[in-house]
C-alpha positions as a Markdown table, in Angstrom:
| # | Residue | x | y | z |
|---|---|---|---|---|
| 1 | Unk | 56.7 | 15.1 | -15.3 |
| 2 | Unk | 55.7 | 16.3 | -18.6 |
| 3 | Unk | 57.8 | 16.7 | -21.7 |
| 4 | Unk | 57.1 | 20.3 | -21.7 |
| 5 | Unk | 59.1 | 20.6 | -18.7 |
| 6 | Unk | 61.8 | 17.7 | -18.8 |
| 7 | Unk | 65.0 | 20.4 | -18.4 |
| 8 | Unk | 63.5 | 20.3 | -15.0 |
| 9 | Unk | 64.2 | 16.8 | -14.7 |
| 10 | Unk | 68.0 | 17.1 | -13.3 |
| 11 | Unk | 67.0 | 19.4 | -10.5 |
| 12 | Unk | 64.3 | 17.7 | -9.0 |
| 13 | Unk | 65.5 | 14.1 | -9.5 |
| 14 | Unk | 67.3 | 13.7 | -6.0 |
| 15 | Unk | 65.0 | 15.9 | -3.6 |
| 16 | Unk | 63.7 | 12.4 | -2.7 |
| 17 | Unk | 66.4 | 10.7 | -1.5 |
| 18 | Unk | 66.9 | 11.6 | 2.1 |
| 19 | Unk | 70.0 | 13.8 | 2.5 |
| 20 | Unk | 71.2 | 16.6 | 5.0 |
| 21 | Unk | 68.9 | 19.2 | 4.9 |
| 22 | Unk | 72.2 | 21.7 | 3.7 |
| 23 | Unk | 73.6 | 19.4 | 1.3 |
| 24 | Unk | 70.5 | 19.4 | -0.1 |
| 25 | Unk | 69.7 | 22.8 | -0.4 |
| 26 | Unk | 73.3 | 23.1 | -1.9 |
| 27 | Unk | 72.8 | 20.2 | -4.8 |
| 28 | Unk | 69.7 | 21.9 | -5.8 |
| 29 | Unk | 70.6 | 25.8 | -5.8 |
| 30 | Unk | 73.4 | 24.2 | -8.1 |
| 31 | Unk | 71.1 | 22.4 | -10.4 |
| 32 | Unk | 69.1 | 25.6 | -10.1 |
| 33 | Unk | 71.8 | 27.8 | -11.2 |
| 34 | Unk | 72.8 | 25.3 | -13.8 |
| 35 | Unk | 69.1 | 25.0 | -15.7 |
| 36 | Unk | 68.8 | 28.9 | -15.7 |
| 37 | Unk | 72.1 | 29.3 | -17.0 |
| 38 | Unk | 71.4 | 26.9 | -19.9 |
| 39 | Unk | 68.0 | 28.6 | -20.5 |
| 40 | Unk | 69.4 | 32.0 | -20.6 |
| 41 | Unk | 71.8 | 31.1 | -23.6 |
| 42 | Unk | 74.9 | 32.3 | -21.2 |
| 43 | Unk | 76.4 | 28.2 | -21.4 |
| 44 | Unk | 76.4 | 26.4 | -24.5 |
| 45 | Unk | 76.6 | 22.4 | -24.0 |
| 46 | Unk | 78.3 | 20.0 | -26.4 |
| 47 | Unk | 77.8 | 16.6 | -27.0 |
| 48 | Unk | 80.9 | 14.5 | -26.9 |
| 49 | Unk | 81.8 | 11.1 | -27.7 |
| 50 | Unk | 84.2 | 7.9 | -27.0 |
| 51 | Unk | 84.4 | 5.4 | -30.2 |
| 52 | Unk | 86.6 | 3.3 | -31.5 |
| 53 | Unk | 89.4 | 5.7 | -33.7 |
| 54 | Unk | 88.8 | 3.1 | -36.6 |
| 55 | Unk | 85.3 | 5.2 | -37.2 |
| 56 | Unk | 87.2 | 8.1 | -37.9 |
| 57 | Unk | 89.1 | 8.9 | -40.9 |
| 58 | Unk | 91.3 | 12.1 | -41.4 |
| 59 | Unk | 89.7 | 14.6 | -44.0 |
| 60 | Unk | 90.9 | 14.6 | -47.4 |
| 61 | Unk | 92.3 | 18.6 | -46.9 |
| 62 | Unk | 93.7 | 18.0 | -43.1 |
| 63 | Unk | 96.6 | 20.4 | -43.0 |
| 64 | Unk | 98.6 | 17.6 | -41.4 |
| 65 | Unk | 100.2 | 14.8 | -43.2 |
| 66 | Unk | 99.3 | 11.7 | -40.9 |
| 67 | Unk | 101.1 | 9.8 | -42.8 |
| 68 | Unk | 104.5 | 11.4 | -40.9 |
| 69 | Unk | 102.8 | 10.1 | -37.7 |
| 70 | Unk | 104.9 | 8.1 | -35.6 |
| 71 | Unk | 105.2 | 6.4 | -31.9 |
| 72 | Unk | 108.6 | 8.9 | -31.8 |
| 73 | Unk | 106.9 | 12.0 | -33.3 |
| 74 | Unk | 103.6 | 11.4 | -31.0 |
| 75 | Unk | 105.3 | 10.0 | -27.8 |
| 76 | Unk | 104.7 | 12.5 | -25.7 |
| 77 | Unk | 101.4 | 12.9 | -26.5 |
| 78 | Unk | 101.0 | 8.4 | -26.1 |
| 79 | Unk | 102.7 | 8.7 | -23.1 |
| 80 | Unk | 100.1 | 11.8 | -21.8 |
| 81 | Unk | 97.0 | 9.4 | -22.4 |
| 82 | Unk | 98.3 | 7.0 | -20.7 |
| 83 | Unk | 99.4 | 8.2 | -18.0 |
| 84 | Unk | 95.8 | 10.5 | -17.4 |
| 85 | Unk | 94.0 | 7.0 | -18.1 |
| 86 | Unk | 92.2 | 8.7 | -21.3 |
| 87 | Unk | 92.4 | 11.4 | -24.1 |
| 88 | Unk | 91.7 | 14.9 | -22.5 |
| 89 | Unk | 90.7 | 16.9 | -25.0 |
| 90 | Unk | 88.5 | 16.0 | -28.0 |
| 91 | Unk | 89.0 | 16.3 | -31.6 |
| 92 | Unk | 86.3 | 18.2 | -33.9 |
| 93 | Unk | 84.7 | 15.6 | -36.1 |
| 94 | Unk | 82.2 | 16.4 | -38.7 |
| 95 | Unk | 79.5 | 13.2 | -40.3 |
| 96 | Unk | 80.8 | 11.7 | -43.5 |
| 97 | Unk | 76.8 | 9.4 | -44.1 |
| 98 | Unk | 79.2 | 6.8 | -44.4 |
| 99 | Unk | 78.1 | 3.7 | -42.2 |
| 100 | Unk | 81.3 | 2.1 | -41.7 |
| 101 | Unk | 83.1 | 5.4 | -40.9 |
| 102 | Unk | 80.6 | 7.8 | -39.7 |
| 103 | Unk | 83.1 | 10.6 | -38.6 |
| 104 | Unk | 85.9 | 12.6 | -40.3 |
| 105 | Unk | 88.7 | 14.4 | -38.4 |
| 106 | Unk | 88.8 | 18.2 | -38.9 |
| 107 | Unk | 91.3 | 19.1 | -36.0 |
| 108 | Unk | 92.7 | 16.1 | -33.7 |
| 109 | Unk | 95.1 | 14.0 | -36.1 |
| 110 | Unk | 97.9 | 12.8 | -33.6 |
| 111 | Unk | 95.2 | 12.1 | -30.9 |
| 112 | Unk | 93.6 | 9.7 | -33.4 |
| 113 | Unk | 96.7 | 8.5 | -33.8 |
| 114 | Unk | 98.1 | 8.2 | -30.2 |
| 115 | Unk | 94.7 | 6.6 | -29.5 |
| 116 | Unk | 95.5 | 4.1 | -32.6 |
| 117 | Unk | 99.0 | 3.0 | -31.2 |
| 118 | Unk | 97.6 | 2.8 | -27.7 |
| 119 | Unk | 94.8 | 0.5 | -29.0 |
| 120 | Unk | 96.9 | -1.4 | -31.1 |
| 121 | Unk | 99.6 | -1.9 | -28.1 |
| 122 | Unk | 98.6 | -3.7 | -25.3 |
| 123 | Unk | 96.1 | -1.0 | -24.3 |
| 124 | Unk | 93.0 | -1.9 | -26.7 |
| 125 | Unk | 90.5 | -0.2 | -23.9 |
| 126 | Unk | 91.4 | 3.4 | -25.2 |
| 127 | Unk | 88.5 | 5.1 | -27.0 |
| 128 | Unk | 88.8 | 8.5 | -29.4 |
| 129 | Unk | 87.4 | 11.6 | -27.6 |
| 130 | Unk | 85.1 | 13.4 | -30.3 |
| 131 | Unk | 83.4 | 16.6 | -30.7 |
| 132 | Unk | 80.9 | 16.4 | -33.6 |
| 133 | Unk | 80.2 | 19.6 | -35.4 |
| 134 | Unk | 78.4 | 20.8 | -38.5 |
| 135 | Unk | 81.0 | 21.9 | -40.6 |
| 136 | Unk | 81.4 | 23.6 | -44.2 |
| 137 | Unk | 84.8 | 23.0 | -45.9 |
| 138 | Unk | 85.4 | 26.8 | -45.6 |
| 139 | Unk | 84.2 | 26.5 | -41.6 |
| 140 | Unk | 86.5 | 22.8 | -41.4 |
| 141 | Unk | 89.8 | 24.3 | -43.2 |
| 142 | Unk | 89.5 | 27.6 | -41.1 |
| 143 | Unk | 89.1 | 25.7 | -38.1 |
| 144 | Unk | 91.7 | 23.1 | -38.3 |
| 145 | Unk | 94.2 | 26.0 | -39.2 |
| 146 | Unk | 93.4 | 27.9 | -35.9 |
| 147 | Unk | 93.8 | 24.7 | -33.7 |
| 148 | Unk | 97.6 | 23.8 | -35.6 |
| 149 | Unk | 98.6 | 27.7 | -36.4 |
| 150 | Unk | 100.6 | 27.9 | -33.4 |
| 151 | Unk | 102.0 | 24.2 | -33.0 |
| 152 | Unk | 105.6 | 23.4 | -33.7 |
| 153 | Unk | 104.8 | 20.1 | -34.5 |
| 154 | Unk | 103.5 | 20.9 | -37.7 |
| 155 | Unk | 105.9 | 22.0 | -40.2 |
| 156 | Unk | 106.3 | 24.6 | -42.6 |
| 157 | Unk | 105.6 | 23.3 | -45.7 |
| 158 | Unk | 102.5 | 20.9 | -44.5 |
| 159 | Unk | 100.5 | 24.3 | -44.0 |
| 160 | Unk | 101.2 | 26.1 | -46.8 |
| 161 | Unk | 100.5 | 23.2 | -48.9 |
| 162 | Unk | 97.3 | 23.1 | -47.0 |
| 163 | Unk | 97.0 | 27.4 | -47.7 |
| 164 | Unk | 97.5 | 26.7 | -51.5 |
| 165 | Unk | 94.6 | 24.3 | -51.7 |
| 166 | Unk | 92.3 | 26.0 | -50.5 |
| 167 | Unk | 93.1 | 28.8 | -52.3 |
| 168 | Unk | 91.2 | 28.1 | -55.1 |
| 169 | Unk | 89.1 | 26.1 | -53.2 |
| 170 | Unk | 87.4 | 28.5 | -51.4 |
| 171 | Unk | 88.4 | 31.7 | -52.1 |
| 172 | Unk | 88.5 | 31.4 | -55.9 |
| 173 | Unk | 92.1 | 32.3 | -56.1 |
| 174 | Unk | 91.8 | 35.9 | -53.5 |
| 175 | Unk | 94.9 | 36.0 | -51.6 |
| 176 | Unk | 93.5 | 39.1 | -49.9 |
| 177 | Unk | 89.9 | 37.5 | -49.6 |
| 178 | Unk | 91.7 | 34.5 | -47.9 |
| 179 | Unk | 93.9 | 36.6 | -45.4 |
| 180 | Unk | 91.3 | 38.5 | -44.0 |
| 181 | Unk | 89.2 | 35.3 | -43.5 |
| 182 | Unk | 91.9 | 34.0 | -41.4 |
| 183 | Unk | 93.0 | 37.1 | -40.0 |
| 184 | Unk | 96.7 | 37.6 | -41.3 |
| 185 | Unk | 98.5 | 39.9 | -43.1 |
| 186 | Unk | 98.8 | 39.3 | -47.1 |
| 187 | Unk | 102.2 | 39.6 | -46.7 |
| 188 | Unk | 102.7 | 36.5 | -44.3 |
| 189 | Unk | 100.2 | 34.0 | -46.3 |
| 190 | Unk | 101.9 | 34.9 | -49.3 |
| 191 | Unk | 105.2 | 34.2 | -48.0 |
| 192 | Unk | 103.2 | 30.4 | -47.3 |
| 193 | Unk | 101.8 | 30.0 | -50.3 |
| 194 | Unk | 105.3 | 31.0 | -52.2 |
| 195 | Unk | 106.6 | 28.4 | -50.0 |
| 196 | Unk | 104.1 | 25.5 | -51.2 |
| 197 | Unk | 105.3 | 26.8 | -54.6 |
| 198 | Unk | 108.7 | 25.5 | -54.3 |
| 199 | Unk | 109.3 | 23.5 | -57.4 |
| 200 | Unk | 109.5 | 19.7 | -56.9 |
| 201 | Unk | 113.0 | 19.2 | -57.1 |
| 202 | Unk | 113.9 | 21.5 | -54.8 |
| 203 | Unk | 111.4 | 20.1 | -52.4 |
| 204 | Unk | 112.7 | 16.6 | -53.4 |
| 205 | Unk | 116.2 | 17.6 | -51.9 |
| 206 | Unk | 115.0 | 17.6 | -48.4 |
| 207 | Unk | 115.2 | 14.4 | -46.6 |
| 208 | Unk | 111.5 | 15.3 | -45.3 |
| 209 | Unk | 108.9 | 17.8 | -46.2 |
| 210 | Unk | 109.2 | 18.6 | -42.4 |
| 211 | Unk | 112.5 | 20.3 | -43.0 |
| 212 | Unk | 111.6 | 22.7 | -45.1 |
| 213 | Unk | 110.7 | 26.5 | -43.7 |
| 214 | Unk | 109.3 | 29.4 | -45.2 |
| 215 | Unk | 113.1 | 31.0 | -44.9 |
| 216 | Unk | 113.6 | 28.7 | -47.0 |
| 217 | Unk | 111.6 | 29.6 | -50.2 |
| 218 | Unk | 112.3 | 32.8 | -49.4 |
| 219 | Unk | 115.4 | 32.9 | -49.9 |
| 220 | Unk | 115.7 | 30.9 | -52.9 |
| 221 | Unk | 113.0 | 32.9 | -54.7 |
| 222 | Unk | 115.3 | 35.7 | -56.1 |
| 223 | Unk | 117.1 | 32.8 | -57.8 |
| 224 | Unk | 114.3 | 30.8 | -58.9 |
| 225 | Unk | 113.3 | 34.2 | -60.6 |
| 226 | Unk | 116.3 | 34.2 | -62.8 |
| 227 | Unk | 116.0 | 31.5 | -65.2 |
| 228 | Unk | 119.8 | 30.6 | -65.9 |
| 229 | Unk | 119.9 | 30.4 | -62.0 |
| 230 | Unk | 116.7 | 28.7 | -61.6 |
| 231 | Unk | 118.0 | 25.4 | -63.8 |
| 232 | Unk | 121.6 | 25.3 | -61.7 |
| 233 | Unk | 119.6 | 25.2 | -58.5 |
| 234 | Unk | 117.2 | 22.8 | -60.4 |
| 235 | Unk | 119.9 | 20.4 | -61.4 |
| 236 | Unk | 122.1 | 20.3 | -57.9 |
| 237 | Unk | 118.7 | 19.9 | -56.0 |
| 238 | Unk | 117.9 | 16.6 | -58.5 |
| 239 | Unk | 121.5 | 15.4 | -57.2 |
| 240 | Unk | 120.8 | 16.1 | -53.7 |
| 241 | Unk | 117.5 | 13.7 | -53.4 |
| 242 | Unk | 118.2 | 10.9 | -51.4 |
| 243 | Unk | 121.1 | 11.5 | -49.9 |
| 244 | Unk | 119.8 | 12.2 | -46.6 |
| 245 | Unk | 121.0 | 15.7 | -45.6 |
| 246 | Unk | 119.9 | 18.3 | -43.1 |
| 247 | Unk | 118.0 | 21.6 | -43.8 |
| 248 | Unk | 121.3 | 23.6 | -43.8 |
| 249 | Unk | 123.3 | 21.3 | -45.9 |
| 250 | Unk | 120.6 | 21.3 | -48.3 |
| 251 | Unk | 120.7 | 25.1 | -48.3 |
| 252 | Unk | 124.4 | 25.6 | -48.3 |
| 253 | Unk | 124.5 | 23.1 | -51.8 |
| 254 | Unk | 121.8 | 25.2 | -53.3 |
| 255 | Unk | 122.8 | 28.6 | -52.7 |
| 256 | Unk | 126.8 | 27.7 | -53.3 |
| 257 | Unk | 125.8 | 26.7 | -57.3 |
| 258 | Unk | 123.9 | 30.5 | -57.4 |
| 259 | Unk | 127.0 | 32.1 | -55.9 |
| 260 | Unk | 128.9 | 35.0 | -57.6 |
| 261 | Unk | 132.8 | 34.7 | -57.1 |
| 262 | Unk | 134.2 | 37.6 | -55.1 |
| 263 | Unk | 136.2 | 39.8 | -56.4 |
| 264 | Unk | 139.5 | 39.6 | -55.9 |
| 265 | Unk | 141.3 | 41.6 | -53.6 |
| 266 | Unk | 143.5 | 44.5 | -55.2 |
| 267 | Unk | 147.2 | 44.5 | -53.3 |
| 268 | Unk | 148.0 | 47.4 | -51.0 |
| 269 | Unk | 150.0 | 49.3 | -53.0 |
| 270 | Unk | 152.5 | 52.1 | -51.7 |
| 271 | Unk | 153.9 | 54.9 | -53.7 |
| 272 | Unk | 157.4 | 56.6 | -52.4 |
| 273 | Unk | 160.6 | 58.1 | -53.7 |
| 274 | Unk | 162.6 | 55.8 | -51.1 |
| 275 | Unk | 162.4 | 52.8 | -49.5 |
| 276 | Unk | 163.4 | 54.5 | -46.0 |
| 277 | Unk | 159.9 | 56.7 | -46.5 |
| 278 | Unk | 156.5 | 55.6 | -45.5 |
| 279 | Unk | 154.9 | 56.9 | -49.0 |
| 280 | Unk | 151.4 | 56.9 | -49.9 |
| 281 | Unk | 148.9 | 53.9 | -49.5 |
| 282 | Unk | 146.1 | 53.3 | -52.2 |
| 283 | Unk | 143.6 | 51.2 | -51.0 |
| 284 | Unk | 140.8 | 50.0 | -53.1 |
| 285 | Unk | 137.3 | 48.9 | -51.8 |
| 286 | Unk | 134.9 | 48.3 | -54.9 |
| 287 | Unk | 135.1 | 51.5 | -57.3 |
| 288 | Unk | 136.5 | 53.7 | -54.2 |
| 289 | Unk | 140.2 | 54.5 | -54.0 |
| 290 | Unk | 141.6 | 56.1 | -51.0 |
| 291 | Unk | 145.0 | 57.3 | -50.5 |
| 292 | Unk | 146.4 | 57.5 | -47.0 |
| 293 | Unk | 149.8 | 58.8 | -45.7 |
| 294 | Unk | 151.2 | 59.9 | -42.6 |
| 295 | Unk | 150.9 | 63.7 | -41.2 |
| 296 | Unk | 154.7 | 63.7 | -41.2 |
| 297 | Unk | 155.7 | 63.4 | -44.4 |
| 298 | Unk | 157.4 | 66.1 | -46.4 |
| 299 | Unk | 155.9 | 68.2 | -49.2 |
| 300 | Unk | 158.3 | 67.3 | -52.0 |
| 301 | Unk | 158.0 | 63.7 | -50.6 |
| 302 | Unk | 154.2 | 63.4 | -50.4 |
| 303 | Unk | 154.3 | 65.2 | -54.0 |
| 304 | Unk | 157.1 | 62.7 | -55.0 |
| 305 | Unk | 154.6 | 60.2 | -54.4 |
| 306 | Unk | 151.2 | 62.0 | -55.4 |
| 307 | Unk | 153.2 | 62.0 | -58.7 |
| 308 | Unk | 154.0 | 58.3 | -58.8 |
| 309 | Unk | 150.8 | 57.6 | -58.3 |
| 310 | Unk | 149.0 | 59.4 | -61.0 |
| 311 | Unk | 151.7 | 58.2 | -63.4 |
| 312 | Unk | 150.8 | 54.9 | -62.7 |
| 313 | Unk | 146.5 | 55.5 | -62.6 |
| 314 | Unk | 146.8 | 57.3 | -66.1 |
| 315 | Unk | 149.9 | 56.2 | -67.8 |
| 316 | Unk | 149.8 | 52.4 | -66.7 |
């Protein structure tokens, strides 16, 4: 058959080999349906690919650190391919024109990684499942963020690093450009990019960048804003590196150095001509004062005691 009508090819291939006359029919109203759907534009095909992960190296702005990739972090996801025999679902891969690692990953880190360990373990049969795609940065970093937006196994602080970069990058600085390109509010990426914004130290503090949470940063940012407060926070976080403590430790040191003493308590005081009466209470709650006595008492003794009281507000 001619070139000029080769996306024939698939549906007449078999109508040779002698079948039943209705699974015949069947295959061929299904290739049928198949070639008109393709020529109508109504099904796009894509053109995947097994290779070895080692062609495939993460791009230089992936929002995930794989350098936090580990058999424990990844295990279910090793254990997954594994157990289905092969990676299920592809990662997006753009051309890098280098010959000795053609592809770089856009969106499919800990399956490149899972794959790698599998490989590298007894199982060195596993190939990478790629997509390849023609990708601008913009189109790449817009991309990846969709496919980890929602995933809990990405932290915090590894997208809004990732937000902050490209920031400048491709959106020369326009928070509000940037938002509406990826379809948030301005409100929640800045509350990311205030987090990736967190000075060193403080970041420092946490035992991994996978602790922190944009709760965090915001509510340290009030005392960050106040320099006297910022260098206390500064210098306990500096103390804090290394020492291997959770999110909430980390939190609790920080915020205790920032905290104002409370004011102390003002005794219940009571005001009465004898100790057999119950008198007038003053209670005091900030700059409020409030007197309380019972419906009882006596006019010359609630007076007695009004008096007492004012004697000792005014004259000490």
């Amino acid at each position: 058959m001619s070139k000029k009508h080769g996306h024939l090819d698939d549906v007449l291939a078999d109508l040779d080999t002698p079948m039943e006359q209705g699974r015949a029919g069947a295959r061929f109203l299904s290739r049928q349906t198949r070639v008109s759907d393709r020529l109508s534009g109504e099904v796009e095909e894509k053109t995947l690919r097994w290779i070895d992960p080692a062609q495939a190296r993460m791009w230089a702005r992936h929002n995930r650190a794989y350098d936090l990739l580990t058999e424990d972090n990844c295990r279910d996801l090793i254990d997954g391919i594994r157990s289905q025999g092969k990676q299920e679902f592809p990662a997006i891969v753009r051309r890098t024109g280098d010959a000795e690692t053609p592809y770089e990953v856009i969106a499919g880190a800990r399956r490149h990684f899972a794959v790698s360990w599998l490989r590298a373990n007894n199982y060195p049969n596993f190939r990478y499942l790629i997509e390849v795609r023609d990708l601008t940065d913009e189109e790449a970093f817009r991309l990846a963020d969709i496919e980890n937006r929602d995933r809990e196994d990405i932290s915090d602080y590894e997208r809004a690093r990732d937000y902050l970069a490209a920031l400048d990058a491709y959106y020369g600085g326009s928070q509000k450009e940037m938002a509406a390109r990826l379809e948030v509010s301005p409100a929640w990426l800045s509350r990311y990019l205030q987090l990736a914004r967190l000075p060193s130290e403080v970041v420092g503090a946490f035992a991994s960048i996978r602790d922190l949470r944009e709760l965090h940063a915001r509510t340290l940012k009030p005392h960050l804003g106040r320099p006297s407060e910022a260098a206390a926070i500064l210098e306990e976080a500096r103390g804090l590196a290394g020492q291997g403590l959770d999110a909430a430790q980390v939190m609790a040191r920080l915020k205790a150095v920032v905290a104002k003493p409370k004011a102390k308590t003002r005794p219940e005081r009571i005001y009465r001509r004898a100790r057999e009466e119950s008198g007038v209470k003053e209670r005091r709650k900030g700059r409020i004062t409030t007197l309380e006595f019972e419906d009882s008492m006596s006019r010359t003794a609630l007076q007695a005691a009004f008096e007492m009281y004012l004697k000792a507000r005014f004259d000490g």
